[in-house]
N, C-alpha and C positions, 0 to 999 in steps of 0.2 A: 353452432357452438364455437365459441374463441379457441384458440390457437393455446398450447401450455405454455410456459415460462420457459426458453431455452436455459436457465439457470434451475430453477427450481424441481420444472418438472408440475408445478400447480397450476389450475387453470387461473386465469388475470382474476384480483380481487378489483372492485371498485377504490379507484386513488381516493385515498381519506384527503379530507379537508386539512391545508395546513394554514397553524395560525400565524400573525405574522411572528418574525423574531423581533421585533423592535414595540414597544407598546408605547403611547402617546401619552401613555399616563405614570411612565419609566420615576418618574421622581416621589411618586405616591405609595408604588408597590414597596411591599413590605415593609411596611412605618403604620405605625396604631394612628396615627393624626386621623381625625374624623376629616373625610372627605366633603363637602358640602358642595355641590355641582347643579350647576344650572339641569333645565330639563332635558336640551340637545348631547350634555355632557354624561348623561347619566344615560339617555338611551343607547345612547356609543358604548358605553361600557356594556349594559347591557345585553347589547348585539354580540360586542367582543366575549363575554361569557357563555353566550348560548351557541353561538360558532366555535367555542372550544368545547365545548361539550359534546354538541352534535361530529367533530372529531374523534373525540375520545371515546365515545358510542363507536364510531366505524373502525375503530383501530382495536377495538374487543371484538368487533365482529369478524375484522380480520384473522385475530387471534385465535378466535373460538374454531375457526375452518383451518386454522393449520395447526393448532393442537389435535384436531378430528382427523387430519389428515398423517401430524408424525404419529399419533397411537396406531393407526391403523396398517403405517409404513411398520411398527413395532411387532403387531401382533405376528404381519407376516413374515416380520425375519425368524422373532421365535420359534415360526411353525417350521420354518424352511430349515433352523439349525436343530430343531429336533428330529425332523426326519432326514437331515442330513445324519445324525448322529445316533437316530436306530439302525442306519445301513452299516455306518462304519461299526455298530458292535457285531458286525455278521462275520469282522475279522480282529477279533481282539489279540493281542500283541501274544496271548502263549499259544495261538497255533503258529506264530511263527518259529518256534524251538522245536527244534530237531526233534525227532523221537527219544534218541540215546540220549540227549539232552534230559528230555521227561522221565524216563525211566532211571537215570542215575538219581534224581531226587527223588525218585517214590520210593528206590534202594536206602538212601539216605533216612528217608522219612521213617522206614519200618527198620531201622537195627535193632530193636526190641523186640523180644519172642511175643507172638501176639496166638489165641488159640483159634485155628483153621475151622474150629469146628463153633465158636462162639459166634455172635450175631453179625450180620453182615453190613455192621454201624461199626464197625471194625476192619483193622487191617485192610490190605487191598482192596477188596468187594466194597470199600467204602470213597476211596479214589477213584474206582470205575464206575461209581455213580456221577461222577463231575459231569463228563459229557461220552458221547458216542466214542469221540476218539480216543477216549483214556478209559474206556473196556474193552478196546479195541484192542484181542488176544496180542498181537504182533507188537502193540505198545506195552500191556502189562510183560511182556513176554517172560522168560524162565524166574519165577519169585525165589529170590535165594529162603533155603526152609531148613529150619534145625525141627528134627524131631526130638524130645524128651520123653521119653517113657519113664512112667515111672509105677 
């Protein structure tokens, strides 16, 4: 097996044919004048087309192996930054607030009398369903509580 590309990282493709850059026939290209050419002159051309072609073939075959190669380069960074970024949700940014931090906005959140005794899709019991740590008695800790009798 060949050696990778110290640039690329790809294993060597077969060097495409290159055509020349100067054509023999430089004064005819791109002009409609009908061409009439002997038989040596027209095989020439000839060759010259089918040598570009057979180029043109190996530089989509080139193509097709380093498209197959950057999708493949893609798929895995995808994968690598989704599981890079289920770990990092294992610490999302509000456990880094302090408790008294949380607990002054769940004070905040409930200044409205709410009924202790109504569903637990309410009031606090409904904040301590977010996560472990925010039913965690020591974070809800003392719920300031107006009783109404009436």
């Amino acid at each position: 097996m060949s050696p990778e590309c110290p640039h690329c990282g790809l294993p060597p493709t077969k060097k495409p044919r290159r055509i020349p850059t100067h054509s023999p026939y430089e004064t005819h290209l791109g002009t409609s004048l009908a061409f009439t050419a002997r038989d040596g002159v027209r095989v020439d051309i000839v060759t010259l087309v089918a040598d570009a072609e057979a180029n043109i073939a190996d530089l989509n075959r080139s193509i097709e192996k380093l498209e197959t190669s950057l999708a493949a380069a893609k798929k895995e960074r995808d994968e690598t930054i989704a599981f890079r970024d289920a770990h990092l949700a294992l610490f999302p940014p509000i456990h880094q607030l302090p408790a008294e931090v949380l607990l002054e906005i769940f004070h905040l959140t409930f200044d409205k009398p709410y009924n202790v005794f109504a569903s637990s899709r309410s009031g606090p019991w409904l904040l301590g369903k977010v996560c472990h740590r925010w039913s965690h008695d020591k974070l809800l800790g003392p719920v300031r509580t107006t009783f109404t009798l009436t």
